[in-house]
N, C-alpha and C positions, 0 to 999 in steps of 0.2 A: 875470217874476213867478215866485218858487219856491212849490213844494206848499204849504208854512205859510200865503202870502199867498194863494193862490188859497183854499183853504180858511176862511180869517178873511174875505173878501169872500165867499164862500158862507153863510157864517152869520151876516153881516151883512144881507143882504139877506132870507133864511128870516124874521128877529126881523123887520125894518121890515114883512115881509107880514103876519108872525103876527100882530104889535100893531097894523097898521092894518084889521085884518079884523075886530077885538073891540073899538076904541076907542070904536064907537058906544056901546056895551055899557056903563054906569055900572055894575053890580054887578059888572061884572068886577074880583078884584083884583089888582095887579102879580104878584104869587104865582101867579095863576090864567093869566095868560098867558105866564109863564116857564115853566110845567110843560106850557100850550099847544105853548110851541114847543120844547123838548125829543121831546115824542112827535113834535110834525110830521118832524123830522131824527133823529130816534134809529135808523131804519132806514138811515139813511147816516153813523153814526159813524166819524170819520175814526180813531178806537182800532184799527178793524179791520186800519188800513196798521202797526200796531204788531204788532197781534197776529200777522199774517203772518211782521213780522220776527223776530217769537219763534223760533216756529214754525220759521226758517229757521238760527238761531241754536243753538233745543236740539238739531235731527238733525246739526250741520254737527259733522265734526271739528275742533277750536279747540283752544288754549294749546298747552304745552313738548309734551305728553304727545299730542296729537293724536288726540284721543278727543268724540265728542260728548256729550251730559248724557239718552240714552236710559238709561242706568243710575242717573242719580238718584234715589235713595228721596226724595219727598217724603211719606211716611207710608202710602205705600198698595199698595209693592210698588215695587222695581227701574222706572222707566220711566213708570209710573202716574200719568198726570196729570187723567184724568177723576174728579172727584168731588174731589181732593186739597186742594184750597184752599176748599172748606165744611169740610174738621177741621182747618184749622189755625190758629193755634198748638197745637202737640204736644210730646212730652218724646220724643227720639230718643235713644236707648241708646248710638248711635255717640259723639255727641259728649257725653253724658250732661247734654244744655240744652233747654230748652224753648224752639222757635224759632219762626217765623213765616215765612211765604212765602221774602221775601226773605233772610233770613239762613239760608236750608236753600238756596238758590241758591247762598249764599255759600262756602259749606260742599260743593257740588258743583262749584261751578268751581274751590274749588282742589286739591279731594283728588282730583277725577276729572282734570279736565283739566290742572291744574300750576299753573295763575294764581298769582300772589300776592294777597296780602288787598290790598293798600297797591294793586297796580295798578286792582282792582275798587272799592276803596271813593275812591281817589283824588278822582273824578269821578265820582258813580255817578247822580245825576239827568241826564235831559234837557237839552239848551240852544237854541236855535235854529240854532245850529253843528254843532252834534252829539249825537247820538241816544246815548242809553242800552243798554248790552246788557243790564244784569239787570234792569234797568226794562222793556225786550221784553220778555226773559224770562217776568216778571212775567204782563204783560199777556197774552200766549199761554196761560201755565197757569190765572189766573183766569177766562180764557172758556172751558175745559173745565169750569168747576163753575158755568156757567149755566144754570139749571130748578133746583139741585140745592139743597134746603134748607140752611142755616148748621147745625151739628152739631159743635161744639168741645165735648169731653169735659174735664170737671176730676175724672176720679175718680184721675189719677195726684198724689198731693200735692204734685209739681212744677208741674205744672197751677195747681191749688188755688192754691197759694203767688203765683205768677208772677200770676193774676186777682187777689187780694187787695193785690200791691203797686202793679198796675194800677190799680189803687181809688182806692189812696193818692195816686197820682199824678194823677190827673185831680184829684182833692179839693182839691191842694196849693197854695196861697199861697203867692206868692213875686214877689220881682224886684223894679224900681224900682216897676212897676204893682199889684204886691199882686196880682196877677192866676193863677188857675188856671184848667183846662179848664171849669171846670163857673160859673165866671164867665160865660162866654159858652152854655155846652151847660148848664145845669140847673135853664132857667126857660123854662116853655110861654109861644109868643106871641110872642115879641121878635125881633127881625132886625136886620143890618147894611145898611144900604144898601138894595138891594132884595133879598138871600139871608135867606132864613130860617133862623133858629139853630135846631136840632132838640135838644130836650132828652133828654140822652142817660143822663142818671141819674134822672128818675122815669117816664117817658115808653116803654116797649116798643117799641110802633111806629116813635118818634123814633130811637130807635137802632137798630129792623132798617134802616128807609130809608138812613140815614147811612152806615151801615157795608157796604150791597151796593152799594151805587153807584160804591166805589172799587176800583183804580185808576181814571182816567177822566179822558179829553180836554177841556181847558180852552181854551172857545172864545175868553177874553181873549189864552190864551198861543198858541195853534194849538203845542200839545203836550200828550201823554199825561203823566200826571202817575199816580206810583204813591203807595202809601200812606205808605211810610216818608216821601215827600215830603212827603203833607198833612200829618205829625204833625210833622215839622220846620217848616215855616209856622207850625202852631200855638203852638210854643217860641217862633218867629220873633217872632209879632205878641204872645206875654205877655212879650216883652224879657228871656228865658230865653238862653242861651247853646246853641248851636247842638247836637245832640245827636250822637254819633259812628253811623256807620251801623252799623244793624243792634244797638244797644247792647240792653243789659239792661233796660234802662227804656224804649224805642221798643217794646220786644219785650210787656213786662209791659200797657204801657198799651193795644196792641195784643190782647192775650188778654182785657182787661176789653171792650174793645168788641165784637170779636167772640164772646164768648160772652154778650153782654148783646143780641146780632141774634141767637142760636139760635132755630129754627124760621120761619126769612124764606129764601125761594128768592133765591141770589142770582141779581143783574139787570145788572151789571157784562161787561166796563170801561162806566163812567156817561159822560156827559157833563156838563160842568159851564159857566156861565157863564166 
């Protein structure tokens, strides 16, 4: 049995305790005991075997140039990764683009270390096969900016600009389905299955929760799953056309959610069903 399996029978087992401990319970509701058994296992997230390989990824010497990514500005100084992923999406002067986590990764793995875009974005999610570097990546820097409130600034008009097409993006109809984000996110109350949809355009709270939870270990997949990923599922399930990584538009729609979670401590990498 490899790590993935032993892990998805650990949280197989955690659910049948948590939900047979509360079944007596009629006012309990399926919502109530899924958020039961999250806290029960949340001090043993398996994100954390991710986060480690971050962590062992950003110090290590890697690509042509044989350099590690302690020199990457993610916005907060040369190597600074506490606090750096509560302001981001940011407008960086370097590349003169408003980017978000992962596509300032991008932007360090290949200027510092040598990578190619095409080797990085080739494959850039998780599989059960094989593990993600900028997806570690990820997950290492976002659990430095845990305690630490959401604080994405729009007073640069790139900013500004980049949340307002974000806007439009979530808003947007389209596809065989007629379907945009806010189809499924912009109505209190409704759920799929047993997950609850958080309304994330009238809702404050709905969208801090939503939005600090991610990245975050998926006990269906027994894998860390980063954001750029969730937002690609999302295109996925409105039968949109799959988005390139790290695009303009992953990026944009990403600065509307996180600057619509401003003032929520993030609580991340989450765990999800």
């Amino acid at each position: 049995m490899n790590t993935n399996q032993i892990h998805k029978a650990m949280m197989v087992l955690a659910l049948s305790t948590s939900f047979a401990a509360v079944a007596a319970d009629s006012a309990v509701t399926d919502s109530d005991r899924i958020e039961q058994y999250r806290e029960m296992i949340s001090d043993g997230n398996p994100a954390e075997f991710d986060e480690m390989r971050g962590e062992e990824l950003w110090k290590k010497a890697a690509g042509p140039n044989k350099v590690s990514l302690e020199q990457c500005d993610l916005g907060k100084g040369a190597g600074v990764v506490k606090g750096a992923y509560s302001e981001l999406p940011k407008y960086f002067k370097d590349t003169k683009k408003v980017q978000d986590l992962e596509s300032r990764l991008l932007t360090c793995m290949t200027t510092l270390q040598g990578f190619t875009e095409d080797e990085i974005t080739a494959k850039p999610f998780a599989s059960s096969k094989k593990p993600s570097d900028i997806s570690s990546l990820a997950t290492y820097v976002v659990g430095q900016s845990k305690g630490i409130k959401m604080a994405v600034s729009t007073k640069h008009p790139k900013v500004k600009e980049s949340y307002e097409i974000g806007k439009r993006i979530f808003n947007y109809r389209a596809g065989p389905y007629d379907f945009a984000c806010s189809t499924c996110h912009a109505t209190s109350g409704v759920r799929i299955r047993m997950q609850d949809l958080p309304n994330m355009r009238s809702s404050k709270k709905d969208a801090q929760i939503a939005y600090t939870g991610w990245p975050a270990y998926r006990v269906s997949q027994g894998l860390t799953r980063s954001f750029q990923w969730r937002l690609n599922d999302c295109f996925r399930q409105q039968r949109f056309p799959e988005p390139k990584f790290a695009s303009e538009a992953t990026i944009a729609l990403t600065t509307f959610l996180a600057v619509n979670a401003n003032g929520a401590e993030y609580v991340g990498p989450g765990l999800k069903r």
